[in-house]
N, C-alpha and C positions, 0 to 999 in steps of 0.2 A: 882290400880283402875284408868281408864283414866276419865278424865273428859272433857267432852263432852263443845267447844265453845259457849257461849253465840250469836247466834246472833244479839240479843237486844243491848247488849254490846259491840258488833263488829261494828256496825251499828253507834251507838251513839258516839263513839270512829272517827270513821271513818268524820262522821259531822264538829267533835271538831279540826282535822287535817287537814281538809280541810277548815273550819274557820280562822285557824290561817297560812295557807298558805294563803290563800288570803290575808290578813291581811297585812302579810310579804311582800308578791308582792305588794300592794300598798301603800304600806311605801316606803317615800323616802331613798335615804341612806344616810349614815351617814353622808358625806361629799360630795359636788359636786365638783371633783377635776376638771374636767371639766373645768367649770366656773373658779376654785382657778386659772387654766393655765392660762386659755382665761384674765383673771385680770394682772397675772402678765408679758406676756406678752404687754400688752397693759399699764402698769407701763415703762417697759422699752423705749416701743414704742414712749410714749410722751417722756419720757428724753432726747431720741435721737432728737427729734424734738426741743426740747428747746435750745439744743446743738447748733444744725444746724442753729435756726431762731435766736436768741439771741448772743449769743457768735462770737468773732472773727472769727471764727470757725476752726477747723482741719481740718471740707469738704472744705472750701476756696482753700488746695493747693490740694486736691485728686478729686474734684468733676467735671461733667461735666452738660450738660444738661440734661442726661437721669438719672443721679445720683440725680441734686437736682429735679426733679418731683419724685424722690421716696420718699426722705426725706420729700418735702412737705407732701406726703397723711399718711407719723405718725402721722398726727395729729389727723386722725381719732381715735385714741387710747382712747380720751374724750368720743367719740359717744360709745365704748365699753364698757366704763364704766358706762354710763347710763343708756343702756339697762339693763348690771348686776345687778344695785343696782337695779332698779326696778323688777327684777327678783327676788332677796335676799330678798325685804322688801315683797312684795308681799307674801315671804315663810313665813318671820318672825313672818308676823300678822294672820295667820290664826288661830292663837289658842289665838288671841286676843279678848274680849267683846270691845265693845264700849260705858264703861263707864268710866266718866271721870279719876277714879281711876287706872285704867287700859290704859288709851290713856296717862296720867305724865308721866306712870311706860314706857312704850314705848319711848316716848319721851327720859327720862331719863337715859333710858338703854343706845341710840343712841349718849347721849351726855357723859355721861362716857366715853362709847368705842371709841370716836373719839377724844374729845375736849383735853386730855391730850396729846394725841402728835402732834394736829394740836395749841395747844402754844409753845409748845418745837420749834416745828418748824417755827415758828415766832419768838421765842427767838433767833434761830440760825441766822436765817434771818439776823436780826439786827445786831447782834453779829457780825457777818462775815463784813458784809456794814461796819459795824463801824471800823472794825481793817483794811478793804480795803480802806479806806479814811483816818483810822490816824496814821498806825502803817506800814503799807504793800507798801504804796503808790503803789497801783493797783485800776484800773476802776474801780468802782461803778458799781455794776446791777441795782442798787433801782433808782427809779427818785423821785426828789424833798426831802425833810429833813424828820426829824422826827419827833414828838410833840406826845404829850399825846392822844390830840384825836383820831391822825390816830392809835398807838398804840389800844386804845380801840374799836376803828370800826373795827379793822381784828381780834382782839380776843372773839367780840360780831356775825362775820358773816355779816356786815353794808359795809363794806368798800367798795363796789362798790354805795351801794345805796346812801352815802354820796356822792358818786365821788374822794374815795382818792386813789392815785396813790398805785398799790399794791408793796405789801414787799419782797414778793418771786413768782414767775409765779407757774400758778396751781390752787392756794388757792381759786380763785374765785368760784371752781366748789364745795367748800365743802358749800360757801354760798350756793349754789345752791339747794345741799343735804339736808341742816338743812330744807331750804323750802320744797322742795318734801316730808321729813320727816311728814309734817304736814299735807300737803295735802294727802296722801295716810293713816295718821292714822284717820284725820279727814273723808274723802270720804268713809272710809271702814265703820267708824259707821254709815255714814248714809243708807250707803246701808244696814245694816242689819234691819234699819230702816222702809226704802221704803216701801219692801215688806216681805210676810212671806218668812221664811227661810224654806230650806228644810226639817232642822231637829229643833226643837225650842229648842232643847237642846244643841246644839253646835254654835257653833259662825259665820260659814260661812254662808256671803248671799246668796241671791238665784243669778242667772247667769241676769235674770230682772234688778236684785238690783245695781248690781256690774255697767253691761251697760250705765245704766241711768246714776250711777254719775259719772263714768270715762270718757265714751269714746264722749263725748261732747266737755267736754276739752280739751282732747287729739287731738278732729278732728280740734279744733277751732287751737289748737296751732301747728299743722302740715300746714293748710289750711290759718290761718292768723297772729297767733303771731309772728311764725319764720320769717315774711316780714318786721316786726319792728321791728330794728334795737336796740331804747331805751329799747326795751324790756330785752336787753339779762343778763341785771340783777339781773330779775326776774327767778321765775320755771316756767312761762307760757310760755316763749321760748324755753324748753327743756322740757315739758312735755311729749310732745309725742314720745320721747325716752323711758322715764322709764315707760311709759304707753306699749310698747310693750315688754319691760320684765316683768311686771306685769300679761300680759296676756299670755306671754308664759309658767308663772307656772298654772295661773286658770286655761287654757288649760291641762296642764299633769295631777294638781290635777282633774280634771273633773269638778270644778267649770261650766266650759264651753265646749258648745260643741266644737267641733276639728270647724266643719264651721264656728263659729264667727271667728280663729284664721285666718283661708282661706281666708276669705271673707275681713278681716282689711288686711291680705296681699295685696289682690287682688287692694287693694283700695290705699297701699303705692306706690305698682308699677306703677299702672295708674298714681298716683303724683309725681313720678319721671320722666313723659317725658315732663311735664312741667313745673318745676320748676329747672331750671340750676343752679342758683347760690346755690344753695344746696342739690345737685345732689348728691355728694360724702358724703357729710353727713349722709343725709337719707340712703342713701345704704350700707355703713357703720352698720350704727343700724338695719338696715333690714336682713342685711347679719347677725350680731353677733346674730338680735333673730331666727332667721331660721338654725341658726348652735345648740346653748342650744335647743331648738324644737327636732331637730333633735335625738341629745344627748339622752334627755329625753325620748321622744318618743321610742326608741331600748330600753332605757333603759341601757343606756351605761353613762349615768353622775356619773358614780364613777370609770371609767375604760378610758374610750378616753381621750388623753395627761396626764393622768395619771404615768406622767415621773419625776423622783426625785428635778430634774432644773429645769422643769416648775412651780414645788409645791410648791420649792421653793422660787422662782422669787412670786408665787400665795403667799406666806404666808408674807412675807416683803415689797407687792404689797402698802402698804397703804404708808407703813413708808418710801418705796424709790419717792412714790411719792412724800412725803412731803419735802424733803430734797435733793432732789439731785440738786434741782436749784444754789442754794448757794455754795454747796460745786464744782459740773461742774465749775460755774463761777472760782470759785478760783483755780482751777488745770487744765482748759484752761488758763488763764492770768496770773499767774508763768508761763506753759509750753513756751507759744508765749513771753515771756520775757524773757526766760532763751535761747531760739532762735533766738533773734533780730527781732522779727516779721515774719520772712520769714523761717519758719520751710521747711526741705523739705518732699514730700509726707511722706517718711517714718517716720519721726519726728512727721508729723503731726498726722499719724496716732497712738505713741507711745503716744503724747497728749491725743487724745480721750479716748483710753485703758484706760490711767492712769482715766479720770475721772469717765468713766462708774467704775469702780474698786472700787476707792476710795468711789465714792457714795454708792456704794452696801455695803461696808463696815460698814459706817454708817448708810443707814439703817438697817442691822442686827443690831446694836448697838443699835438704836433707838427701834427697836420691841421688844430687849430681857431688855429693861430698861425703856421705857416708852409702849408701844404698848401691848404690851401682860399682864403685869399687869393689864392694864384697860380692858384689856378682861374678865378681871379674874372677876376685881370689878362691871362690866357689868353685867356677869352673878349673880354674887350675889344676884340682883335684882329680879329674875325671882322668889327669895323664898316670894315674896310679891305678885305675882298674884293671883286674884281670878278667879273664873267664874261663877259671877250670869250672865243670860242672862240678855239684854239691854232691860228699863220699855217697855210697848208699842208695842210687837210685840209679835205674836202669828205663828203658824206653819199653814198653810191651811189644 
């Protein structure tokens, strides 16, 4: 006996599979290798810039003038990374509430997964300075001594805002971070605040919400912060970096429309033919968020540079940033010693190798013993989220 299809059931089937295909389509994925390249990348990018600007250097006997303008512009590799975080924290809080149990638990996460090997890396700092001053007799990278205080201002995120000379180059940008951290968890609750939210049962603001408290700031600190100079201590002088990775995910998530994204383009490149001294900057960060855009947009952030050496470089991205100052300095200044100073091209260039090498080395050492445990203890945290909605806001 056949039995004859249900089309009631056909029908309702058919809903339930096209629900969860939608679903599926806009879920992000898993991972944005993408981005992991584009980071690690631009990890390497500064190193070589530190290399270059700081050290005796190996480009000294191979460089010319069209050689050191390239070296120079690695240093846009900083303006890459702020567009990312801002793109990553933006991802991170959207299944955030905005209460204050919930903004610690944020906070907290941020400072687990960083602060453990950005002390390691301070530790090494020292370490290193001190055995090059009293065991090695080699240069110094660090200026001025050491004391307790300055000690505690770089491992509280202070030490620019005190004024003490830094311990290892870099470090200044993770000040930078811990602020941004707070301004983006703090501005997201207020935006869910502002105005109704699209759905009163979920966390994201309305695209109103978001507007109002970000991009004021953003335009003040594109338009007036970045001109002062004292500012750069601060996150109001690099706001409006992570302010356009922030809006390159609202944008993919549909937070917002695609023309807010257009239209703050439209608005950076007009500010780039007048503003020179930080021409290459801004284009920099306009270029990295127009590139994830792009990514995102095809729908290709888990597939473009999705290459095992950039994933790589993408996954030790933190840890080589934090260490490779220290360790360069000391396998340039053995190299140029064990030289007489006067390496020739080739030499010089077996210097560099060796450093870039030896760095990588330890930070894979760094990520598989300090870096990725606190990734671990990071997430542990997330088993403490709630989600009541924040008092005071209603849905229209």
């Amino acid at each position: 006996m056949s039995v004859e299809p249900d089309p009631i059931a056909a029908v309702s089937t058919s809903n339930v599979d096209a629900t969860k295909a939608a679903k599926t389509a806009s879920k992000p994925p898993a991972r944005f290798a993408f981005v992991d390249s584009l980071r690690g990348l631009a990890a390497v990018s500064i190193m070589i810039f530190h290399i270059w600007w700081y050290e005796p250097a190996p480009f000294v006997a191979i460089s010319n003038r069209l050689v050191n303008d390239a070296l120079l512009r690695t240093r846009g590799g900083v303006q890459i990374l702020l567009v990312i975080s801002g793109f990553v924290i933006a991802y991170t809080l959207r299944h955030v509430w905005g209460t204050w149990k919930e903004t610690l638990l944020f906070l907290g996460r941020r400072l687990v997964r960083l602060v453990p090997a950005y002390w390691a890396a301070i530790a090494i700092a020292m370490l290193t300075d001190y055995s090059c001053r009293y065991f090695w007799d080699l240069p110094s990278a660090v200026d001025g001594h050491h004391s307790v205080s300055r000690t505690l201002a770089h491992m509280t995120f202070l030490q620019d805002i005190f004024d003490y000379d830094a311990l290892s180059a870099g470090l200044w940008t993770l000040c930078i971070e811990m602020q941004f951290y707070i301004v983006a968890v703090l501005g997201w609750s207020i935006a869910q605040r502002l105005f109704p939210r699209p759905d009163a049962t979920k966390p994201r603001p309305s695209a109103t919400g978001l507007l109002v408290t970000f991009a004021p700031l953003a335009f003040a600190s594109l338009f007036h912060w970045r001109q002062i100079a004292s500012n750069d201590h601060w996150v109001i002088h690099f706001l409006w970096m992570f302010f356009l990775g922030m809006l390159v995910w609202w944008t993919l998530d549909r937070t917002l429309p695609k023309w807010t994204f257009w239209v703050v383009v439209l608005i950076a490149e007009i500010e780039l033919f007048f503003d020179a001294e930080w021409r290459y900057e801004n284009s920099v960060a306009l270029l990295t968020a127009l590139m994830i855009f792009t990514a995102g947009y095809y729908q290709r952030l888990d597939v473009w540079l999705n290459w095992w050496p950039l994933q790589y470089l993408g996954r030790i991205s933190y840890s080589l940033y934090l260490i490779h100052f220290p360790i360069c300095h000391v396998i340039s200044a053995i190299g140029w010693r064990w030289y007489e100073d006067s390496p020739t091209p080739i030499q010089a260039r077996l210097i560099l190798f060796s450093a870039l090498v030896v760095s990588m080395l330890a930070a894979q050492l760094m990520y598989v013993l300090v870096e990725a445990p606190s990734a671990r203890w990071a997430a542990m945290l997330k088993r403490y989220e709630t989600a009541p909605p924040p008092p005071a806001v209603a849905a229209s």
